[in-house]
C-alpha positions in Angstrom: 0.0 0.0 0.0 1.6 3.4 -0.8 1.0 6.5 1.3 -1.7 8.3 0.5 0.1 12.0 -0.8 1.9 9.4 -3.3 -1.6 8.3 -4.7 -3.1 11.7 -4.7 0.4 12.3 -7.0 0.5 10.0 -8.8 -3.3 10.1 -9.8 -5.3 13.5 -8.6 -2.2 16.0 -9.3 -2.1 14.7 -13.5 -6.2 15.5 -13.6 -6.0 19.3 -11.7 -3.5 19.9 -14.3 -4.7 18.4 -17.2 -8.1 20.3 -15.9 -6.0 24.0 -15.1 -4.1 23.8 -18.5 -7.5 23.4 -20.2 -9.2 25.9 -18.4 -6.6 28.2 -19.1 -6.2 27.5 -22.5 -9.9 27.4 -23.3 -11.3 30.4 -21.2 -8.2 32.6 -21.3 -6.7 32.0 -24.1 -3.2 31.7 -23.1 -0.8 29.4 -25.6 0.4 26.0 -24.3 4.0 27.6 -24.3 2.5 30.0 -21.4 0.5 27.8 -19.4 3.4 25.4 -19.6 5.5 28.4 -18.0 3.0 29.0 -15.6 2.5 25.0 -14.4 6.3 24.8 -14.1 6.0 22.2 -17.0 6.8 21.5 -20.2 4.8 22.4 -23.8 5.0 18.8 -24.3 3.4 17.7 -21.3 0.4 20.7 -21.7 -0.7 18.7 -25.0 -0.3 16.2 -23.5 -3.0 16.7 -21.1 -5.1 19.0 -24.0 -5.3 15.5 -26.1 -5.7 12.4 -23.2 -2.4 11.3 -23.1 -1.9 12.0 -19.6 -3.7 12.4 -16.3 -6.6 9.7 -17.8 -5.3 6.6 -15.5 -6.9 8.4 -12.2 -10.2 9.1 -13.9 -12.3 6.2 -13.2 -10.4 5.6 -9.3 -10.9 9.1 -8.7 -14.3 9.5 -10.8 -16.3 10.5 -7.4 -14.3 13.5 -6.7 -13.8 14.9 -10.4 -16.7 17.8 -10.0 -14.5 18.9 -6.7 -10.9 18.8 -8.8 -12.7 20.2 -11.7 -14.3 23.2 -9.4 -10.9 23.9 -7.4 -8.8 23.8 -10.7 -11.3 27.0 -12.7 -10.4 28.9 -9.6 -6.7 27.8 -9.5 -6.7 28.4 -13.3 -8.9 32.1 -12.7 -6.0 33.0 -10.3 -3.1 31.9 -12.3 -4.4 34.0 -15.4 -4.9 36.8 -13.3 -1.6 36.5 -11.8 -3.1 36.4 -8.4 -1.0 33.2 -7.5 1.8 31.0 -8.2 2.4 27.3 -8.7 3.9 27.5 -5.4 1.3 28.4 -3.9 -1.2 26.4 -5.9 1.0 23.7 -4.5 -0.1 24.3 -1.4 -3.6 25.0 -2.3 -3.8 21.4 -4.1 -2.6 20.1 -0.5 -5.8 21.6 1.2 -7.9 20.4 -1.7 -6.5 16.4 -1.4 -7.7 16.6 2.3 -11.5 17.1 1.2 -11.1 14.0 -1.4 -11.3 11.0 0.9 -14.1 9.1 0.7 -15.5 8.2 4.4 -15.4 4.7 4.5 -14.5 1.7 6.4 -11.1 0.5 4.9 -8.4 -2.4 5.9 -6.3 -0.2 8.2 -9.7 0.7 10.5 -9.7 4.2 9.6 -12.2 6.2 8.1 -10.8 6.9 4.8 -9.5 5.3 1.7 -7.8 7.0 -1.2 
C-alpha cells in the first residue's frame, strides 16, 4: 500500500492539471508555451494533457471527486491568469484540496478513509 500523498500524486495531481491547462487554454486564451511556463511544466506535457495522453489513468479511481478537482482547478486556473497566484502556492492550495477528497469509509487499516 503506498501512502496516501503518493496516490493523490500519482493520480489526482495529472487531472488538476490536465483540468487548469484546459481551463486556461480554453477560457483565457493563453498558448500552451505560457501555461506550460506557468505549471512549471513542459509544452509537451500541456498537449499532452489537451489531447488524453496524460492524467486519464486516475479518472475512473478518482471519478467520485472529479466535479471537486474540476471546481478547485477553474479557480486555480482564474487565479493563475490573473496573476493572483503562483504554482507554489497552488501547491499548497492542491494540499488543502486532497484533504477534502477521501471518501469516508471503512477501509483495511480501521480508519475512516481510503484514497
Amino acid at each position: 500500500m503506498s501512502a496516501r500523498c503518493e496516490t493523490i500524486g500519482r493520480f489526482v495531481l495529472p487531472i488538476f492539471r490536465s483540468c487548469v491547462a484546459k481551463e486556461l487554454i480554453s477560457t483565457y486564451h493563453l498558448t500552451q508555451v505560457e501555461v506550460a511556463k506557468k505549471l512549471r511544466t513542459t509544452q509537451a506535457a500541456v498537449s499532452q494533457y489537451l489531447n488524453a495522453k496524460r492524467a486519464i489513468k486516475g479518472t475512473q479511481k478518482f471519478n467520485y471527486a472529479l466535479p471537486r478537482i474540476q471546481a478547485e482547478a477553474e479557480e486555480t486556473a482564474k487565479r493563475l491568469a490573473n496573476n493572483q497566484t503562483t504554482w507554489d502556492e497552488v501547491t499548497v492550495d492542491f494540499c488543502k484540496l486532497c484533504l477534502t477528497l477521501s471518501k469516508p469509509e471503512e477501509n483495511k487499516t480501521g480508519d475512516n478513509y481510503t484514497i
